[in-house]
C-alpha positions as CSV (number, residue, x, y, z in Angstrom):
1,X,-36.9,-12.4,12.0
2,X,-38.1,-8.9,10.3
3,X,-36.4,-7.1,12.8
4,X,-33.6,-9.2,12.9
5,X,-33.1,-8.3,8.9
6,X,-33.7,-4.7,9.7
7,X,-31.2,-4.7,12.4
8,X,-28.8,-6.3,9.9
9,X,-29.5,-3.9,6.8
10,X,-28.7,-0.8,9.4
11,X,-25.7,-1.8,10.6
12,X,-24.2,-2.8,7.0
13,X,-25.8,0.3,6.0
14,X,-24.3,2.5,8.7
15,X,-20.6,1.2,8.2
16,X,-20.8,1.7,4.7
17,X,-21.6,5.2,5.7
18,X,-18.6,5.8,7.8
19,X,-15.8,7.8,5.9
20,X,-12.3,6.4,5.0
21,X,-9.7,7.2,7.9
22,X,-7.2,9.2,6.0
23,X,-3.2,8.5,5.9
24,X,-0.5,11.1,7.3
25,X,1.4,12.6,5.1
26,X,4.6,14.5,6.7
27,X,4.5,18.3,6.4
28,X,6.6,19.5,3.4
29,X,10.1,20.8,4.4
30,X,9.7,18.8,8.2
31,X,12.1,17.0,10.2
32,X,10.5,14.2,9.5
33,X,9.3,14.5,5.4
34,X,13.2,15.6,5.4
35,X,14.0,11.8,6.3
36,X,16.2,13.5,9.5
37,X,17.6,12.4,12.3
38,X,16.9,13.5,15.2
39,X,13.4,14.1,15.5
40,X,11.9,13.7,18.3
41,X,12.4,16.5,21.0
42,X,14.6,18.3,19.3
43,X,16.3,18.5,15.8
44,X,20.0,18.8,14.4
45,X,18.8,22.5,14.2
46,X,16.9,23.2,17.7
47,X,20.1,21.3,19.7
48,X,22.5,24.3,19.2
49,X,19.7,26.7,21.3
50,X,19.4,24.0,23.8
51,X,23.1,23.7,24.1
52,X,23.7,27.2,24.6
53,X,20.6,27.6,27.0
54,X,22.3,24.8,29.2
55,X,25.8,26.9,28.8
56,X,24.2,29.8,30.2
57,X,22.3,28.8,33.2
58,X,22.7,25.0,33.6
59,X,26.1,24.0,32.9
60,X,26.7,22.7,36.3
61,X,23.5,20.8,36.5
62,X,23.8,19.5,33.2
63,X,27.6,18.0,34.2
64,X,26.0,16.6,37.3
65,X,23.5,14.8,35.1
66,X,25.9,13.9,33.0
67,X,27.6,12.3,36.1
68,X,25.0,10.7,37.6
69,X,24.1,8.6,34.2
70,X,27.8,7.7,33.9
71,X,27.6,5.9,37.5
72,X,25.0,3.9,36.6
73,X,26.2,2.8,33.4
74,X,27.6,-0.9,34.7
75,X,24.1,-1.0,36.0
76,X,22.3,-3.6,34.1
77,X,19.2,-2.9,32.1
78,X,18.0,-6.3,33.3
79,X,17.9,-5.4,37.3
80,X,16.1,-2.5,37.3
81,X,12.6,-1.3,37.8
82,X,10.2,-0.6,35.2
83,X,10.8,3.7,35.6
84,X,14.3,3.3,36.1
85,X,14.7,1.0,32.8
86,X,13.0,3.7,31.1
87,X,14.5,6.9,32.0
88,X,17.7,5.4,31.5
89,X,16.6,4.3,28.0
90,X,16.6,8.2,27.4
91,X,19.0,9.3,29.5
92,X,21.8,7.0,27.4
93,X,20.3,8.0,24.5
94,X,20.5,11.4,24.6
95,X,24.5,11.1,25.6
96,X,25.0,9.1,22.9
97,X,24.0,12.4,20.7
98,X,25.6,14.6,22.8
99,X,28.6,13.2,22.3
100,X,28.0,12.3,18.9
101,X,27.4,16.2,18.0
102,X,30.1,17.6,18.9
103,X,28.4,20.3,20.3
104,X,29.0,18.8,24.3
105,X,32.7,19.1,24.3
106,X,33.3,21.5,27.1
107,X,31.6,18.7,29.7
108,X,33.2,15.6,30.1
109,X,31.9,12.5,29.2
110,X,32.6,8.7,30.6
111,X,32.0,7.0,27.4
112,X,32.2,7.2,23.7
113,X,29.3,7.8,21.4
114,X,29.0,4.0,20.7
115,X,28.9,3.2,24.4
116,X,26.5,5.0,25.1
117,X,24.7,3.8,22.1
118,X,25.0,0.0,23.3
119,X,23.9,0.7,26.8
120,X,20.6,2.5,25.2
121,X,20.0,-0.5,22.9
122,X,20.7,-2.6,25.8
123,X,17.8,-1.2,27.8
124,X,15.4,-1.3,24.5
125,X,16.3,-5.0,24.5
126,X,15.2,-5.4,27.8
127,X,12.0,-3.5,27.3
128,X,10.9,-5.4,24.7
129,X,12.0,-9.0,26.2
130,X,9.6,-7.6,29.4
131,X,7.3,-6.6,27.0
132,X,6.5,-10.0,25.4
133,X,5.8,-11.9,28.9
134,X,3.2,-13.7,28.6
135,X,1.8,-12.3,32.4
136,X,3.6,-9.5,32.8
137,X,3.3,-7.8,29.7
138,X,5.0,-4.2,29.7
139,X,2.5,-1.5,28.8
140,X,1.7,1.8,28.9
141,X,0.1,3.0,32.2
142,X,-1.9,5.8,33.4
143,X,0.4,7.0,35.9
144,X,3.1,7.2,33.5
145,X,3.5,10.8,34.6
146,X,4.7,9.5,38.1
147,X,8.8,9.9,37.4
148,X,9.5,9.7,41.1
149,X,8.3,6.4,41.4
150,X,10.8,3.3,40.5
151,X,7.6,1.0,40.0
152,X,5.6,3.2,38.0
153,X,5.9,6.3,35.4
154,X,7.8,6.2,32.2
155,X,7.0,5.8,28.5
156,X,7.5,2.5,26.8
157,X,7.0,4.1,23.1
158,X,9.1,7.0,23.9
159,X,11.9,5.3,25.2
160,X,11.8,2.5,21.9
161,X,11.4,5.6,19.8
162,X,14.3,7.9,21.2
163,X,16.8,5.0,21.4
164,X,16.2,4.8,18.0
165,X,15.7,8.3,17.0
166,X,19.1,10.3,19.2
167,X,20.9,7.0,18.0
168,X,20.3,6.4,14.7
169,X,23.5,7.2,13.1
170,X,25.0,4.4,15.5
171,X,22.9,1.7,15.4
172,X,23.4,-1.4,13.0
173,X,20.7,-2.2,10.3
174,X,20.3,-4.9,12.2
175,X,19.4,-3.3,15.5
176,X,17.3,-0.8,13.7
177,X,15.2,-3.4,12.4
178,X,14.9,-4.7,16.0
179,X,13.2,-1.5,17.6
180,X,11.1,-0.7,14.5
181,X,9.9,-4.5,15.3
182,X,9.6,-3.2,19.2
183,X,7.5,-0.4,18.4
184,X,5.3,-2.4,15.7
185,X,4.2,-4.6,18.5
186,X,3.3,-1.8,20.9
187,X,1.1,-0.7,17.8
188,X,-0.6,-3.7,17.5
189,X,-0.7,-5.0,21.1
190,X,-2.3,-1.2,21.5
191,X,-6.0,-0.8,23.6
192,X,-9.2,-1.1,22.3
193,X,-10.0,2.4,23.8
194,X,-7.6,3.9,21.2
195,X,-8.8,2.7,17.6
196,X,-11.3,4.7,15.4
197,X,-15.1,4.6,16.3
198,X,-15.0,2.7,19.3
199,X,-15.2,5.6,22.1
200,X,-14.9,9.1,21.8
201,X,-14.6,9.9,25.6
202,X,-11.0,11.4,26.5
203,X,-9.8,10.2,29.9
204,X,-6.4,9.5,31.6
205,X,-6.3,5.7,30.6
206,X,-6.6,6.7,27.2
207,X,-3.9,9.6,27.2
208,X,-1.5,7.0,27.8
209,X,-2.5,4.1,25.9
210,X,-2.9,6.3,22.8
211,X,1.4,6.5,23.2
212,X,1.0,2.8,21.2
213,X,-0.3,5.1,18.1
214,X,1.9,7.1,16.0
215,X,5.7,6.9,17.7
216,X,7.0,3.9,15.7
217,X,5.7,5.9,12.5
218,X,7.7,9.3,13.6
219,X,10.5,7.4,14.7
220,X,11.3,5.0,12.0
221,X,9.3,6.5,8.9
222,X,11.0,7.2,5.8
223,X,13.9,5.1,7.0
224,X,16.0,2.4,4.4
225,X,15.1,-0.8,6.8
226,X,14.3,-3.2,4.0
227,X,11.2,-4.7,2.2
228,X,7.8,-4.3,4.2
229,X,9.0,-1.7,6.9
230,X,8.1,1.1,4.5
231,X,3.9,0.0,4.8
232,X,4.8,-0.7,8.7
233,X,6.0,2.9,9.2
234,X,2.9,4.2,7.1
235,X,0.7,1.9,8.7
236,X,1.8,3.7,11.9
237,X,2.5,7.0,11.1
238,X,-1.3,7.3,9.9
239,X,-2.6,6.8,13.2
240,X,-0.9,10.6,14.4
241,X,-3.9,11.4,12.1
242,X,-6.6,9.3,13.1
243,X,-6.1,9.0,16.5
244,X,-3.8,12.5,17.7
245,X,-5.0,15.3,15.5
246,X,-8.8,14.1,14.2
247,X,-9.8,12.3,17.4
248,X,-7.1,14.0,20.8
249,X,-6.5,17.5,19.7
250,X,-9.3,18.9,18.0
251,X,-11.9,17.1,20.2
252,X,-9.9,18.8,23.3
253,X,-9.8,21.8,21.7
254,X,-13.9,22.0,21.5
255,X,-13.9,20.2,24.9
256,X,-12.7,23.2,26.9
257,X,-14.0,26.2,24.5
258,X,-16.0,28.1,27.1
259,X,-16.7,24.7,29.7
260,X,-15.4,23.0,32.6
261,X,-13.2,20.3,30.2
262,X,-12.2,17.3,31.4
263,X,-15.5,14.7,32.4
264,X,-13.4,13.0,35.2
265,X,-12.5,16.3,36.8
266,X,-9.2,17.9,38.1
267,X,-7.4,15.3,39.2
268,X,-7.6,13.0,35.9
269,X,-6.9,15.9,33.9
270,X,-3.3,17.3,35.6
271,X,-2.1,13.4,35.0
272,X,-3.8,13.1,31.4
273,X,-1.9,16.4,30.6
274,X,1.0,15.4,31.2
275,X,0.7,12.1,29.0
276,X,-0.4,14.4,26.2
277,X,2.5,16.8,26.5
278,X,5.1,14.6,26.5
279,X,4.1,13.0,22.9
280,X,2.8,16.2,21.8
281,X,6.1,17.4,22.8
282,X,7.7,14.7,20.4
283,X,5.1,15.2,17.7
284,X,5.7,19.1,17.1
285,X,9.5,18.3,16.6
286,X,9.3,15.8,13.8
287,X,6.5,17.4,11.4
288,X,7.7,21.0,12.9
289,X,4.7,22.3,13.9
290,X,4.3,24.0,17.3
291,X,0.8,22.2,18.5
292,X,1.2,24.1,21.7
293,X,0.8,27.2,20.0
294,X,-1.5,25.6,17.3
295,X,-4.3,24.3,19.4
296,X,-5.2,26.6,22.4
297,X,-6.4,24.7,25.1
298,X,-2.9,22.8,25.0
299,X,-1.5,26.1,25.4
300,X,-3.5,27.1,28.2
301,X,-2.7,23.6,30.8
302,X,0.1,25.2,32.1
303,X,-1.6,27.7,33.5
304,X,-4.7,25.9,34.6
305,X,-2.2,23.5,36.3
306,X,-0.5,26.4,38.0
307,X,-3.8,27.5,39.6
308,X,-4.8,23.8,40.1
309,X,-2.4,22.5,41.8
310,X,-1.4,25.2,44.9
311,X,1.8,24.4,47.1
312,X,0.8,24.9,51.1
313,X,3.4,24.5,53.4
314,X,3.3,21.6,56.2
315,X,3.6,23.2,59.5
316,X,5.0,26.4,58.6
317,X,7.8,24.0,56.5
318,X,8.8,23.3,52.7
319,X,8.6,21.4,50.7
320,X,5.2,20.9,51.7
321,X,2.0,19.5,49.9
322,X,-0.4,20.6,46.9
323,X,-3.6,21.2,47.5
324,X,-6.3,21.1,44.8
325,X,-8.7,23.2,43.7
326,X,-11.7,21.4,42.8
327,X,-13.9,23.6,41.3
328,X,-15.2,24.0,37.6
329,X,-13.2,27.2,36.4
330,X,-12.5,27.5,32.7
331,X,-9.0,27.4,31.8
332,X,-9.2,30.9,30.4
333,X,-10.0,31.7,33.4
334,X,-6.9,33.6,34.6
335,X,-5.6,34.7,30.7
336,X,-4.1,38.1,30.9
């Protein structure tokens, strides 16, 4: 019984111990403290150097994109697999600001603005309707990095958020509400693994799983959605602080200071780093802050991968295969 007291007085002790998590609060002058949309990936003011970079070398690639999305757009959300349904989530989205812009108008487009704005929306519909089944709930996966694969790959978060985000200006109140619902249930259907104090490993299942924190606050924060979405999109937004940069980035960045990094080796790591840059990637847009630059060991994965991962050709023939190296080198490794 004494023990049992003991035991009780420690643990009540202990959590009274435990420091507040502390709230996000948007970098001044930011994308996002700005109330703007877009701002995720890129930004009203970022889009004109993308625009011209695709003029200059990619302008028949991007038309051939532009293409391909236009023949599958009597495609219904509904029939495809989970990759495709998310890729296309994007891919609509993004024409929808393209168009939108202004900025597109030497390629040619299929479809208004508003079309392609309903035929994103329809594919966030879908997401969330597979989402909510009961057995086969729609979540974020490990091999999310997989974009090749129809059955696997592809960001549930992202997709919400971007369909949201690149087409905001044509969306209803309505429908706004709808995918800041969406993402609010990603939040709170969201892993064990990924809340505050219960592990402080980092490992590819938790790269992913940690997209359920922070993207509904980015996308939908500081937005006029009506009473109680304004504590939602705090409520959200302050896990980017509690869970990206006080728990993700500045553990990694201690995690590979002069060691071998990642505790379930190569492997795990290329396919966690890829999970991290894609919402990293979406994170330094809205509070307009390169983290690439900011936090080294981010900066450095593209060149670890680059040695990891080493193309060999198959009997003398490419493409081939990648080989991987294995060993315990530190990413600095191979700075110059």
């Amino acid at each position: 019984m004494t023990q049992l007291i003991f035991l009780m007085i420690f643990v009540s002790t202990f959590f009274q111990a435990l420091p507040a998590q502390e709230g996000f609060t948007p970098p001044p002058g930011s994308p996002l403290a700005k109330k703007e949309h877009p701002r995720l990936f890129f930004t009203k003011e970022s889009i004109g150097p993308i625009k011209s970079y695709i003029d200059r070398y990619e302008g028949e690639n991007f038309q051939r994109y532009v293409n391909e999305v236009d023949a599958a757009f009597e495609q219904s959300a509904a029939a495809k697999e989970r990759n495709m349904l998310l890729l296309d989530a994007h891919n609509f989205a993004f024409l929808c600001y393209a168009r939108a812009s202004g900025l597109f108008e030497n390629y040619s487009f299929a479809h208004s603005a508003g079309e392609y704005a309903a035929k994103a929306y329809e594919h966030a519909v879908e997401i969330d309707r597979q989402k909510r089944l009961p057995r086969k709930w729609l979540k974020e996966q490990s091999h999310a990095a997989i974009m090749e694969s129809p059955s696997q790959g592809g960001y549930i978060n992202l997709a919400l958020g971007t369909v949201y985000d690149w087409c905001y200006d044509q969306l209803s109140l309505e429908q706004k509400r709808f995918l800041a619902d969406a993402l609010y249930i990603c939040f709170q259907k969201r892993d064990d693994e990924v809340n505050p104090r219960d592990k402080a490993k980092l490992g590819l299942t938790l790269t992913s799983q940690s997209h359920d924190v922070g993207i509904g606050g980015l996308a939908i924060w500081g937005d006029p959605l009506g009473e109680g979405y304004a504590a939602i999109a705090q409520e959200m937004l302050d896990g980017v602080q509690w869970l990206w940069y006080d728990r993700i980035l500045r553990m990694g960045e201690q995690l590979f200071e002069g060691t071998a990094g990642w505790s379930e080796g190569a492997n795990y790591f290329s396919g966690a780093m890829t999970n991290l840059i894609w919402y990293v990637a979406a994170l330094s847009t809205a509070v307009n802050d390169n983290l690439f630059e900011r936090f080294r060991w981010l900066h450095d994965v593209p060149l670890y991968s680059y040695f990891y991962a080493m193309p060999m050709p198959l009997e003398g023939e490419f493409p081939g295969y990648y080989v991987q190296r294995n060993d315990a080198a530190s990413l600095r490794e191979w700075d110059s």
